[in-house]
N, C-alpha and C positions, 0 to 999 in steps of 0.2 A: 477410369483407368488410373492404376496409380505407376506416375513418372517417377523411374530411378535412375539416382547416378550415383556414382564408384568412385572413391575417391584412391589411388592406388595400383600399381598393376608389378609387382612383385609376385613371387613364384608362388605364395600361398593364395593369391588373385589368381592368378592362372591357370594354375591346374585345381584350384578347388571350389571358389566363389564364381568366377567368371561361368566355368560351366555347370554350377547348380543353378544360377541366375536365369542361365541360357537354358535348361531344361525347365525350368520353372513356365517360362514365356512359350515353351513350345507346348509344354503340359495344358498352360493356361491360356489360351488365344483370347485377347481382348482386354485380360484383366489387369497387366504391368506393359509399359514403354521403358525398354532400357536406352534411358537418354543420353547418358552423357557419363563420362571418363575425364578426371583431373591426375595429371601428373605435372611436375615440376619440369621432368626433362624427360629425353626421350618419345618424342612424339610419334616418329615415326613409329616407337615399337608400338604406341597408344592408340594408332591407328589397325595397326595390326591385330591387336587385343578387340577390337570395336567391331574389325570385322569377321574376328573368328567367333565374337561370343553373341555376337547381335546391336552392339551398341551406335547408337546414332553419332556421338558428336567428340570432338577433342575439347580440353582447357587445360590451360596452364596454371589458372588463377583460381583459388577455390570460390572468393569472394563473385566474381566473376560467372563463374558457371553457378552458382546461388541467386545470383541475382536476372541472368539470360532464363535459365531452365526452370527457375520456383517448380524443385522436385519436391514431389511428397514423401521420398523415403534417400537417405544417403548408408551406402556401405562404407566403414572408415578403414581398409585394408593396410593399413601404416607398421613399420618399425617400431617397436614398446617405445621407444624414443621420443616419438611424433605421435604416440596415440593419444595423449593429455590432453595437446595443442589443438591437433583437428578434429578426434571427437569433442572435443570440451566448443569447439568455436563454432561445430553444426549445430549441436543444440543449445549454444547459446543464439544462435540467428532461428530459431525453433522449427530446423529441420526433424523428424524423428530419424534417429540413429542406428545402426547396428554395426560394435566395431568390435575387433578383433582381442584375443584376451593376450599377457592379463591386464587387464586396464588401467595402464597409468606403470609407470617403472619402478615404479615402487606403493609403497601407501601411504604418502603422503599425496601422490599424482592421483589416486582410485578413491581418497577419500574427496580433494578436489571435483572430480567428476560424480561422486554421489550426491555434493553439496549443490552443482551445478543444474544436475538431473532435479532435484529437489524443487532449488528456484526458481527455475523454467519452467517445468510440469513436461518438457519435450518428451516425448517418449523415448525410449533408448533401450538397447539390451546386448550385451556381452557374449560375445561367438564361444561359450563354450560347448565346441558341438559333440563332445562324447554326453552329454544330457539327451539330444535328439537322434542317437545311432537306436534302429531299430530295435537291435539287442536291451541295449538299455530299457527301450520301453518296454519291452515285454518283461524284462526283469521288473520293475516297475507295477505292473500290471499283475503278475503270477503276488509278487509281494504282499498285495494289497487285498488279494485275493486270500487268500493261507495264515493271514495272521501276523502275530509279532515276529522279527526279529532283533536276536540279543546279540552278534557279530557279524562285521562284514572284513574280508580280508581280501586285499586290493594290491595288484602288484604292473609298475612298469618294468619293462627290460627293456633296454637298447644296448647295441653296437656300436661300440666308438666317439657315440658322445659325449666329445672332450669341454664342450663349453662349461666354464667357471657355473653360471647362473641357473644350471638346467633345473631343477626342483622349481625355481620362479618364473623361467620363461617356458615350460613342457611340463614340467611336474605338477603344476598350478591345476592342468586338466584332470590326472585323477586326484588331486584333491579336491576338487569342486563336484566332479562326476560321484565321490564321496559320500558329501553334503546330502549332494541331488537324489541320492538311493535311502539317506538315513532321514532326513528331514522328515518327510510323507507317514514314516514308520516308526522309528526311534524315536524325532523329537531334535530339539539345534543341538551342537558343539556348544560341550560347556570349556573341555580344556585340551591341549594335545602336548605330548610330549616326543621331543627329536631326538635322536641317536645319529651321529655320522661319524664315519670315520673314511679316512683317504683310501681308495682303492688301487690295486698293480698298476693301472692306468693314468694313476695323477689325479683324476678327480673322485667329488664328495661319492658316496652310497651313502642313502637315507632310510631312515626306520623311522614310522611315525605310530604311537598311540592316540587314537582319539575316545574321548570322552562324551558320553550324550546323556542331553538329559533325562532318558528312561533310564542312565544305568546300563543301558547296550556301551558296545565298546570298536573298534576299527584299529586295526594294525594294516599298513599301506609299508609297502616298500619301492625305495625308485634308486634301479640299479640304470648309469645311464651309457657303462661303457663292459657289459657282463657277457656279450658275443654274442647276443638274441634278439630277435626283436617279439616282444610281447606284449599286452596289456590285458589281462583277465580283472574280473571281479568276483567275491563268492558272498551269498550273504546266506546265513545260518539262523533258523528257527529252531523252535523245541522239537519240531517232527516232521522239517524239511528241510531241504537246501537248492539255493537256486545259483548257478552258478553258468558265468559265459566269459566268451572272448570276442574283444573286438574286431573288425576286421583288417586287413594288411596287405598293401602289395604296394610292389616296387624291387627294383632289385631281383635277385631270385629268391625276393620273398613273398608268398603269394597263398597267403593265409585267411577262410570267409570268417565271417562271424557265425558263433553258433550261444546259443544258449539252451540248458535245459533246468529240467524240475523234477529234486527228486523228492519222494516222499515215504517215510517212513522203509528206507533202503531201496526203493523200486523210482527206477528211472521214470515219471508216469506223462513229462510232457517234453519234445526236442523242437528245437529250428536252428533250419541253417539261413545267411543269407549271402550274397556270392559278394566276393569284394572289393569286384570291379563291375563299374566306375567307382573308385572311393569318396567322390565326391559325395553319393547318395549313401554307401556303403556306413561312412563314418559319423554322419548325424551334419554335418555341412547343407544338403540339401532339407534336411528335417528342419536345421535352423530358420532357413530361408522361408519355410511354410507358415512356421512358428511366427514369426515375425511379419510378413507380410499378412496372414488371416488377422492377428492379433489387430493392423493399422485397421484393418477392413473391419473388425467389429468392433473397433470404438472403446477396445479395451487396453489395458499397460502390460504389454511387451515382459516376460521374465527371462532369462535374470536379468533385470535390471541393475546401472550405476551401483545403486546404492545392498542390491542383493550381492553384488560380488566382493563386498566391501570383506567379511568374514572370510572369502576363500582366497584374496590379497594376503590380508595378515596373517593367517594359517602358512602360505606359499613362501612367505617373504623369515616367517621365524625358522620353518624347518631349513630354509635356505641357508639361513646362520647357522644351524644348530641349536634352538632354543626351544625352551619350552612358553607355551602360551595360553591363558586363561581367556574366556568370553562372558564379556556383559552376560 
């Protein structure tokens, strides 16, 4: 049985890891102990947290519940802030890890944690969960099936967010989500080029071109305060197209994911999936699978430290507004 603890109980714990954890254990009888829960302060809500989601035990101290619980797997659900610190310090005591993107606050913190990851050998992998939204995979899957593609055009929309950093702290996901569609098919990011300029709203909109090594190409846009909430991907072959949207709810917003396949003008394959729970909806519970099978068969955990290290510096230049070249 493998014993987990949570290091974290913020609102991304809460309503998303807490209960894909907790379905995971209900799915899986016998196979995870969810042990134990570290926060700094607020206990009492920790208690709360432990017994809404199944978990056994409180700590204050991380060192502490490391050394009571010798868990075989730690969730690092932290502030970009505190994600350097406490994923770099579980798997430096060679806990295997899964924490929260983008890793480290910048990249010089993400390349820290690749260097880490490295030294240790700890297993580790980076919650970017529009990679495991079911949409995704079957995008993924229809891809792999039909052949090359030569572009993929990729877009966020939100409402109202005002934060200065959003392309690095939210934007990070579809550019990695990206990666994770071109890699398999195209081939790596050789180079990207940014566009922004200030929106009615005060903050950046971003334009990003990307480069691949086949010679395919991605334009991504992340609009974060444009009155919508959105995020599609489309990706373009010689004689199809595959194109979805993830899924959405909150608010009186309450959008499923759907993807389809067309080919040669004829719609020839659809799926919808419904978008509540979001926690399973958006690739959060798919993470959770990903990562616990991965401990169970004795293989390394993706994306890894050191894989997210490229979808950092991509995150962090368009951030600027700069253009950026890759090894």
């Amino acid at each position: 049985m493998l014993k987990i603890a949570l290091v974290g109980i913020g609102n991304w714990a809460t309503h998303m890891h807490g209960p894909a954890l907790a379905h995971y254990a209900n799915e899986h009888p016998g196979e995870v102990e969810l042990a134990a829960v570290c926060v700094r302060t607020s206990v009492e809500r920790a208690q709360e947290f432990c017994h809404r989601f199944g978990f056994q035990r409180v700590y204050t101290d991380l060192d502490t519940m490391i050394d009571t619980e010798r868990p075989d797997a730690c969730w690092s659900i932290t502030p970009i802030g505190a994600t350097r610190q406490v994923a770099g310090h579980v798997m430096q005591r060679g806990i295997p890890v899964l924490f929260e993107k983008p890793p480290g606050a910048n990249l010089c913190e993400a390349q820290e944690l690749a260097d880490i990851s490295r030294r240790t050998g700890t297993p580790n992998m980076v919650a970017f969960n529009r990679r495991w939204a079911a949409c995704t995979r079957k995008a993924l899957e229809w891809a792999s099936a039909h052949g090359p593609i030569e572009h993929i055009s990729a877009r966020m929309l939100r409402a109202a967010r005002l934060d200065e950093e959003f392309a690095y702290g939210t934007g990070i996901h579809l550019l990695d989500c990206v990666r994770a569609l071109a890699e398999p098919n195209v081939g790596r990011m050789r180079s990207a080029r940014t566009s922004r300029f200030r929106s009615a709203a005060g903050v950046w909109n971003f334009h990003v071109d990307i480069s691949f090594s086949s010679g395919a190409a991605a334009r991504c846009e992340i609009l974060p305060a444009c009155g919508m909430l959105d995020e599609s991907y489309t990706l373009f072959g010689a004689r199809h197209t595959i194109r979805y949207i993830l899924p959405w709810t909150g608010g009186t917003v309450d959008q499923d994911g759907e993807a389809q396949l067309w080919v040669e003008g004829e719609l020839k394959e659809s799926e919808r999936w419904s978008a509540d729970p979001l926690h399973l909806s958006s690739g959060i519970y798919g993470e959770a699978v990903e990562f616990i099978s991965a401990l169970r068969e004795g293989r390394r955990p993706s994306p890894s430290a050191e894989e997210a290290v490229d979808s950092v510096a991509l995150a962090e230049a368009v951030q600027e507004g700069r253009d950026i070249t890759f090894a």
